[in-house]
OpenMM code with the backbone's topology and positions (N, CA, C; nanometers):
from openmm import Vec3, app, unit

residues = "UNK UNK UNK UNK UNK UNK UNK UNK UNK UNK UNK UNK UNK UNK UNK UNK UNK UNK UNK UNK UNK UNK UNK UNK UNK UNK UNK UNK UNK UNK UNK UNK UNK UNK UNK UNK UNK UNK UNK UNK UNK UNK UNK UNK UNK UNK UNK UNK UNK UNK UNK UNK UNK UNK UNK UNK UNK UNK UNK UNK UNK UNK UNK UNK UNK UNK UNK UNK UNK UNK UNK UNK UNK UNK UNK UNK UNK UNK UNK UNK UNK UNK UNK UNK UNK UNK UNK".split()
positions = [
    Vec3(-2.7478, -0.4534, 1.3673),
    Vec3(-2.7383, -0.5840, 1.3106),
    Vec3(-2.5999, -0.6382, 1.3390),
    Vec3(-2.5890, -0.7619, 1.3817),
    Vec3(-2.4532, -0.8106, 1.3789),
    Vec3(-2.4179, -0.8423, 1.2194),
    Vec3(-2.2497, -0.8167, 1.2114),
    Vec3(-2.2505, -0.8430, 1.0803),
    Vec3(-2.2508, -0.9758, 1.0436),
    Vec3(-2.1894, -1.0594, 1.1414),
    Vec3(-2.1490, -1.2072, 1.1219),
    Vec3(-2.0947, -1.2610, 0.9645),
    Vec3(-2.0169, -1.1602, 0.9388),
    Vec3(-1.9111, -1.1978, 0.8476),
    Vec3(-1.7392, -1.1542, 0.8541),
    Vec3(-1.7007, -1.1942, 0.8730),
    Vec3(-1.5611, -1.1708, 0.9012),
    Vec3(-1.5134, -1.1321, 0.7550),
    Vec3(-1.4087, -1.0024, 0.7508),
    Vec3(-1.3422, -0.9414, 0.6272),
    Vec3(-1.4394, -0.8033, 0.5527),
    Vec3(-1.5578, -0.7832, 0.6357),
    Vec3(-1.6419, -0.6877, 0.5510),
    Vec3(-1.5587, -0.5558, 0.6256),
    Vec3(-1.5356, -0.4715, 0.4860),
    Vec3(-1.4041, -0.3680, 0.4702),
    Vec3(-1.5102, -0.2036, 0.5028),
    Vec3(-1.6387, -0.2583, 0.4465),
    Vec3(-1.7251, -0.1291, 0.4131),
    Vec3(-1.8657, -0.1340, 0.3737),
    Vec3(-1.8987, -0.0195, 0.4424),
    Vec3(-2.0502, -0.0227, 0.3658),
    Vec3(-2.1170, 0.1191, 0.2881),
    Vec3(-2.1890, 0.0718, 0.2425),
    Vec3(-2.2242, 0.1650, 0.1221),
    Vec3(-2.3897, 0.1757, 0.1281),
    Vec3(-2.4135, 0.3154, 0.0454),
    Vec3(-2.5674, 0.2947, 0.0633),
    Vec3(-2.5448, 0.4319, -0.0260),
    Vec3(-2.6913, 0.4493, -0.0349),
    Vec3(-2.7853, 0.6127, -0.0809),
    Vec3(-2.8572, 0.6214, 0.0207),
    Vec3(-2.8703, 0.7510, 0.0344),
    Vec3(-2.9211, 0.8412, 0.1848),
    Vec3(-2.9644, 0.9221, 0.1585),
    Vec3(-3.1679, 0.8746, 0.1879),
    Vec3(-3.2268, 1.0464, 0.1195),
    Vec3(-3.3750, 0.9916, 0.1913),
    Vec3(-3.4859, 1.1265, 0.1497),
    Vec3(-3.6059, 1.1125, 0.2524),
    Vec3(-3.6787, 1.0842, 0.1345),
    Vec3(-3.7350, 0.9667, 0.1633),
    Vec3(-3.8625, 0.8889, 0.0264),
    Vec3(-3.9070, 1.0864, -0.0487),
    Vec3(-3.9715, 1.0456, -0.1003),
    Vec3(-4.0369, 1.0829, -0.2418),
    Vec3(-4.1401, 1.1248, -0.2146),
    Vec3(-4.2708, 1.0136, -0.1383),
    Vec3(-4.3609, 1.0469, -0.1314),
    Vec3(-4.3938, 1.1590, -0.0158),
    Vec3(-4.2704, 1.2462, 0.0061),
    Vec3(-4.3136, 1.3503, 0.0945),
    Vec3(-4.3727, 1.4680, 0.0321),
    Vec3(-4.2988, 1.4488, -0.1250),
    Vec3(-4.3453, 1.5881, -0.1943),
    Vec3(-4.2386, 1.6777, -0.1366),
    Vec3(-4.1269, 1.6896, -0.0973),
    Vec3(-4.0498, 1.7765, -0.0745),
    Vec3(-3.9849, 1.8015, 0.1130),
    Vec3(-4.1336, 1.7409, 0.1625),
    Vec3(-4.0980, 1.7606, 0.3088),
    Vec3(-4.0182, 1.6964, 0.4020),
    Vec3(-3.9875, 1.6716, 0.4965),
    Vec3(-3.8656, 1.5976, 0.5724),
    Vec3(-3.7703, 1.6033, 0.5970),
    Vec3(-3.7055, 1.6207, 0.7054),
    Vec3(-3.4983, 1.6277, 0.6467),
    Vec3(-3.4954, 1.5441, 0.7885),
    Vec3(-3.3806, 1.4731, 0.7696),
    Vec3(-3.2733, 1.4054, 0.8523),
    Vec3(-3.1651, 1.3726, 0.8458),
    Vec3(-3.0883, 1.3451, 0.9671),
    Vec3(-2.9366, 1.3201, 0.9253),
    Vec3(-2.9363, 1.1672, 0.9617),
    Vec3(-2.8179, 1.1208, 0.9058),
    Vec3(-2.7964, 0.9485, 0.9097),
    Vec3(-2.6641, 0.9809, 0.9961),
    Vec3(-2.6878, 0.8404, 1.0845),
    Vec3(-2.5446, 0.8079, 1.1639),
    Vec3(-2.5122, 0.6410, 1.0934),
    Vec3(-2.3930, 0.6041, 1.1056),
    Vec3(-2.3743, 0.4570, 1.1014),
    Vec3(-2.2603, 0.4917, 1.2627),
    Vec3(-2.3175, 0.3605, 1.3161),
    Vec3(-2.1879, 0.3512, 1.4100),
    Vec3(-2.1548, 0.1900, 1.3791),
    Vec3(-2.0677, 0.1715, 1.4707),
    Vec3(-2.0106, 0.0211, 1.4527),
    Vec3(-1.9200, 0.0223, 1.5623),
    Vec3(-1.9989, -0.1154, 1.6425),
    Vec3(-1.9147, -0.1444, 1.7609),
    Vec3(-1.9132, -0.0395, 1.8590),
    Vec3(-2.0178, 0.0715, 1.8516),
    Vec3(-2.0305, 0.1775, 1.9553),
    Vec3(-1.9699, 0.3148, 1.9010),
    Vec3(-1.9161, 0.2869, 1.8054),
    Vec3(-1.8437, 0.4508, 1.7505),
    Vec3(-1.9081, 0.4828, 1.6212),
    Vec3(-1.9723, 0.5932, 1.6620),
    Vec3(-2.0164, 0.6436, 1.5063),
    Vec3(-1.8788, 0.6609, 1.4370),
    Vec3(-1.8977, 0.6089, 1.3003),
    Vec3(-1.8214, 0.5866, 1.1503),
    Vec3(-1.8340, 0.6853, 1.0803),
    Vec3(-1.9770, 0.7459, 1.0430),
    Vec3(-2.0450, 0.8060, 0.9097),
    Vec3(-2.1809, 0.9059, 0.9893),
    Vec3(-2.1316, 1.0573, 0.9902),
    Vec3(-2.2547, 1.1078, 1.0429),
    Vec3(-2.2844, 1.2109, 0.8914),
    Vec3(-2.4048, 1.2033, 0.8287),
    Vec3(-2.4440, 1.2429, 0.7000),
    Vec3(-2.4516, 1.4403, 0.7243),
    Vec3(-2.4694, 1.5207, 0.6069),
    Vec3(-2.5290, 1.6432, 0.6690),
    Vec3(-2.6668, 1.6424, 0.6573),
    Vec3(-2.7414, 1.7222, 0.6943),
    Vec3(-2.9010, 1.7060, 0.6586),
    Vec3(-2.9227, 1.7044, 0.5567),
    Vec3(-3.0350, 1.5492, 0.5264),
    Vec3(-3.0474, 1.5439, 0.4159),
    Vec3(-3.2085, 1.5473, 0.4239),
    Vec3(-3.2432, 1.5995, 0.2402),
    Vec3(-3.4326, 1.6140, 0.2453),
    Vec3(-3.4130, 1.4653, 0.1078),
    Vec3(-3.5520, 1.5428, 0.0673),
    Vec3(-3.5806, 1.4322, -0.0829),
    Vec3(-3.5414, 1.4895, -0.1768),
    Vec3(-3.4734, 1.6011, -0.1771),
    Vec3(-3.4397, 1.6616, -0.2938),
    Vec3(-3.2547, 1.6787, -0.2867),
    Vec3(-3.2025, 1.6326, -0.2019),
    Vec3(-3.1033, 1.6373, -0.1506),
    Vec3(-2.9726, 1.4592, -0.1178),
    Vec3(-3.0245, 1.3988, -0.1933),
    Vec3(-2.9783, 1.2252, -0.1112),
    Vec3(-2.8106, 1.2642, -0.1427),
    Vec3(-2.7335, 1.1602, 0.0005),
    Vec3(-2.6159, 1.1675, -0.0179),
    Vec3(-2.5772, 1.0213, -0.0545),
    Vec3(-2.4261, 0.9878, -0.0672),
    Vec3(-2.3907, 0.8915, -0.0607),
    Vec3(-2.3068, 0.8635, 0.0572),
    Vec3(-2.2390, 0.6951, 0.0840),
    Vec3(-2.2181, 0.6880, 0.2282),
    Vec3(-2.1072, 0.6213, 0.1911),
    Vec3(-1.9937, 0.5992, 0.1306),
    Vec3(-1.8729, 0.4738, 0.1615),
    Vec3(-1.8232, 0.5134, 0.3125),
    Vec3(-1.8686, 0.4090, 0.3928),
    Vec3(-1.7610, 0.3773, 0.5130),
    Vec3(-1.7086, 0.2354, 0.5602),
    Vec3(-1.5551, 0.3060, 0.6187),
    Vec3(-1.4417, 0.2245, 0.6346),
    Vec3(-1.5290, 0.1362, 0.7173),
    Vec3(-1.5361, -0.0209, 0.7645),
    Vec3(-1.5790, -0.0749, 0.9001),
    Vec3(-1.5222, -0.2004, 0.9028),
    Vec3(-1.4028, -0.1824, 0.8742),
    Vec3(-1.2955, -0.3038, 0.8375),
    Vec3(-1.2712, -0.3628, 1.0372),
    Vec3(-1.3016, -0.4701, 1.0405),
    Vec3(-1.2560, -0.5398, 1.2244),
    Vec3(-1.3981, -0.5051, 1.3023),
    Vec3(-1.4902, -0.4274, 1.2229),
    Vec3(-1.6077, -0.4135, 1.3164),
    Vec3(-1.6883, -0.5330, 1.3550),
    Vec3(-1.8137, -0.5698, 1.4563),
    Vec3(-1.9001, -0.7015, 1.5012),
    Vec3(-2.0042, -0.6933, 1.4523),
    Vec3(-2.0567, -0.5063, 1.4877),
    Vec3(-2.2139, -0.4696, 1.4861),
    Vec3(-2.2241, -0.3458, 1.4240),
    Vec3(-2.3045, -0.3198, 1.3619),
    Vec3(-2.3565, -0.1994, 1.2568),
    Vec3(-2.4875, -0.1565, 1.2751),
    Vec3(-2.5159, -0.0445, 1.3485),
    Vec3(-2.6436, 0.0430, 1.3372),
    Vec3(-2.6884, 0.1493, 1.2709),
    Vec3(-2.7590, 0.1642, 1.1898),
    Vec3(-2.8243, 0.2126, 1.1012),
    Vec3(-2.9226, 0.3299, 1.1947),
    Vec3(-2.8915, 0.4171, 1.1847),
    Vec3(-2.8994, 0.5485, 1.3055),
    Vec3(-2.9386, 0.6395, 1.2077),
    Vec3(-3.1372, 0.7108, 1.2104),
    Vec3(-3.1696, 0.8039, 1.1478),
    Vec3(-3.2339, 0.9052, 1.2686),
    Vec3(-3.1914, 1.0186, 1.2774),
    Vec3(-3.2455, 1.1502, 1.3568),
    Vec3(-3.3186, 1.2761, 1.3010),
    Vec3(-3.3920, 1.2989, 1.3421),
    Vec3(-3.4855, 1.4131, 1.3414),
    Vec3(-3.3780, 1.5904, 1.2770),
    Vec3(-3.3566, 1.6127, 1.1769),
    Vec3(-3.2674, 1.7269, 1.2001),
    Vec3(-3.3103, 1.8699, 1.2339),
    Vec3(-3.3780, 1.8336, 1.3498),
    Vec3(-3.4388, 1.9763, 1.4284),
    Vec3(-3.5494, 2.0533, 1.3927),
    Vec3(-3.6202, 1.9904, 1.2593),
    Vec3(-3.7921, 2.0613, 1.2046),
    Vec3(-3.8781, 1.9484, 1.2533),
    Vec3(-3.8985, 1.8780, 1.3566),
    Vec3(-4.0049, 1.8113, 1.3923),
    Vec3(-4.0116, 1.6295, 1.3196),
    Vec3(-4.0159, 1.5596, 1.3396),
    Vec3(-4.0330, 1.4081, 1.3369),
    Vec3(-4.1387, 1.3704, 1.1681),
    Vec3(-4.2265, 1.5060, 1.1488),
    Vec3(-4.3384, 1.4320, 1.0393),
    Vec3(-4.2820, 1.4603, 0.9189),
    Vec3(-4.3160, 1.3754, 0.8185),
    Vec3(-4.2419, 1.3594, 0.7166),
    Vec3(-4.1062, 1.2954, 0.7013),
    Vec3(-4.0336, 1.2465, 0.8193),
    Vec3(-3.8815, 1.1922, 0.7686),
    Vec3(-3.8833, 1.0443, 0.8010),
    Vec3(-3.9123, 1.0366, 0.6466),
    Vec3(-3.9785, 0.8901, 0.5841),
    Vec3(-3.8024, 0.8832, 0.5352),
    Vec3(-3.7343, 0.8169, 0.6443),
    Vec3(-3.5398, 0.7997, 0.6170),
    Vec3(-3.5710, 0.6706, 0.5157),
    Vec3(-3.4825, 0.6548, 0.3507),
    Vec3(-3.4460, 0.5484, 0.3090),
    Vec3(-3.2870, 0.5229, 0.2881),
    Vec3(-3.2805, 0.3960, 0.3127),
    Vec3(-3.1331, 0.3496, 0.2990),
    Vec3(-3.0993, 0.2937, 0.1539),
    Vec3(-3.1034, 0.3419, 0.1022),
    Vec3(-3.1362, 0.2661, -0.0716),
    Vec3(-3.0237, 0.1573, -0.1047),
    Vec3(-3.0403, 0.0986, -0.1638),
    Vec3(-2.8825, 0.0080, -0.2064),
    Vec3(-2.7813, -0.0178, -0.1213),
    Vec3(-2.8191, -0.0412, 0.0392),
    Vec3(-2.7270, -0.0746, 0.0939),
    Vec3(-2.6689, -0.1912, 0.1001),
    Vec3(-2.5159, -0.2097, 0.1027),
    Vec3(-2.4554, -0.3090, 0.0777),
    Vec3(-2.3104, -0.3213, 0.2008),
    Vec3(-2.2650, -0.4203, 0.2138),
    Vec3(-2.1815, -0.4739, 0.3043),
    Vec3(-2.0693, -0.4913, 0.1949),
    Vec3(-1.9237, -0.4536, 0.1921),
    Vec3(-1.8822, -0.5264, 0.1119),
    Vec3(-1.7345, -0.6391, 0.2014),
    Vec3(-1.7435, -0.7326, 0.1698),
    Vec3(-1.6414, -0.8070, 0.2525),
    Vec3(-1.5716, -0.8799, 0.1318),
] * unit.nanometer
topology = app.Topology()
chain = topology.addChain("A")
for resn in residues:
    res = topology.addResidue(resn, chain)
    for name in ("N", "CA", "C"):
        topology.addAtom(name, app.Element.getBySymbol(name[0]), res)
């Protein structure tokens, strides 16, 4: 996403695998910005959510980057909960 706000310092979120897996899923979260990952998460399941403050103070563009953490693709139902921009 472009941010198209000038002064946003950071972003924030909750980082975890929905609910309705019943337990199954894991993945890790990347944020990059402007081409450099910022924020790479450790594996996270549904029983496990992290939190995310990152710096992205002078950044343009922000991608929201979820990967497979090496048990197979089914189940990693990735949510970004409460994410916020703050400028």
């Amino acid at each position: 996403m472009a941010l198209g706000v000038t002064g946003c310092t950071r972003f924030t979120a909750t980082l975890g695998v929905d609910a309705e897996t019943a337990g199954r899923g894991s993945v890790v979260f990347s944020l990059v910005a402007d081409g450099v990952t910022v924020y790479t998460s450790p594996t996270v399941t549904s029983t496990s959510p992290v939190q995310v403050d990152a710096t992205i103070g002078g950044r343009t563009t922000l991608h929201l980057v979820v990967a497979d953490a090496g048990d197979g693709k089914d189940y990693d139902h990735a949510d970004w909960a409460d994410a916020r921009l703050l400028c």
